[in-house]
C-alpha positions as CSV (number, residue, x, y, z in Angstrom):
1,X,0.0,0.0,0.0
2,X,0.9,3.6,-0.1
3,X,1.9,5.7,2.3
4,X,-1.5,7.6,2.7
5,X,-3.7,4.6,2.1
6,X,-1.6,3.3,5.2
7,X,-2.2,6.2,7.4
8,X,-5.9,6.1,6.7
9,X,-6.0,2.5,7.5
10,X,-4.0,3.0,10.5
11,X,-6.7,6.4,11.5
12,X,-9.2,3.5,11.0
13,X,-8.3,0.6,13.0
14,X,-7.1,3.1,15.9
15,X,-10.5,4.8,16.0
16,X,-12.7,1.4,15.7
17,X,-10.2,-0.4,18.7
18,X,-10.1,1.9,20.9
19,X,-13.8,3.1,20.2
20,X,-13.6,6.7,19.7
21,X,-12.4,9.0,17.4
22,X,-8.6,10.3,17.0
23,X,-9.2,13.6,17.1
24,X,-6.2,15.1,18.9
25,X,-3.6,13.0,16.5
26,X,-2.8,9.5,16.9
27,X,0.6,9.1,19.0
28,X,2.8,6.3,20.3
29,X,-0.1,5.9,23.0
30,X,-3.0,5.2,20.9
31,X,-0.5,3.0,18.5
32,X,1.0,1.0,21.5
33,X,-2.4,0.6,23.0
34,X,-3.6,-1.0,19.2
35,X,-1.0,-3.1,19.1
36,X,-1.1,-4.9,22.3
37,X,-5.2,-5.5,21.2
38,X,-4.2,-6.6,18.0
39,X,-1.2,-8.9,19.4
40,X,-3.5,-10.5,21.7
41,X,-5.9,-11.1,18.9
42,X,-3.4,-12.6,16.6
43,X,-3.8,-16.7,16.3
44,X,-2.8,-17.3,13.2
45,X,0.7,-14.9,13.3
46,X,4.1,-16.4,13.9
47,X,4.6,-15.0,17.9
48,X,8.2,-14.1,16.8
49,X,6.9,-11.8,13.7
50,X,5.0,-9.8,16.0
51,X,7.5,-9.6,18.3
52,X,10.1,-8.2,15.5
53,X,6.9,-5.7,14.4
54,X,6.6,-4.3,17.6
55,X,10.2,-4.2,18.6
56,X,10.6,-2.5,14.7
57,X,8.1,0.2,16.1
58,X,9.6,1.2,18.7
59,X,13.1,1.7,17.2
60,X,11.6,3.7,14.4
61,X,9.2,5.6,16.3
62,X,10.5,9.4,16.5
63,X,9.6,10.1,20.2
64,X,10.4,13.9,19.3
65,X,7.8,14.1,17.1
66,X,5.1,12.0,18.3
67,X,2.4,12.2,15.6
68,X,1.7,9.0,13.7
69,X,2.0,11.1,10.5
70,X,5.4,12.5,11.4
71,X,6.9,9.0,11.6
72,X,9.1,7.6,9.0
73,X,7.9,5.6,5.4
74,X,9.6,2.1,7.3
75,X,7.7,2.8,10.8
76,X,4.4,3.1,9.0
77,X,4.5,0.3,7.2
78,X,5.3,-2.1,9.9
79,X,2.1,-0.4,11.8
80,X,0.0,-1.0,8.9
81,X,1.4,-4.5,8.4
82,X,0.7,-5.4,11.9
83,X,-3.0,-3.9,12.0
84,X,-4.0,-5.2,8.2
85,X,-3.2,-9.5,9.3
């Protein structure tokens, strides 16, 4: 997918698993929080995958800049990869 069809994907699942909407910006917070749902969730997924996704997250993840749409090309990818299985 592209970059912006990833973020609005991302917007997406964030709003509909944490049941409300992001209005304020979607941050590490809201993305760690939609994760650990969607790990839990996750019986089909090689437990070592997600645990490289999520530990690729949180390298990438630009903690100065904590907007999802200030995060690097690789960072969202790996979000939207994680969110889409």
């Amino acid at each position: 997918m592209s970059r912006p069809a990833d973020l609005a994907m991302i917007q997406s699942a964030v709003e509909r698993m944490l049941g409300r909407p992001a209005e304020n910006g979607i941050g590490l917070s809201e993305i760690a929080d939609v994760c650990r749902s969607r790990a839990k969730t996750m019986v089909e997924r090689d437990c070592h995958e997600a645990r490289d996704a999520l530990l690729t997250i949180a390298c990438e993840w630009d903690l100065t800049r904590d907007r999802l749409e200030d995060q690097s090309d690789a960072c969202i990818a790996v979000i939207a990869d994680l969110l889409s299985t």
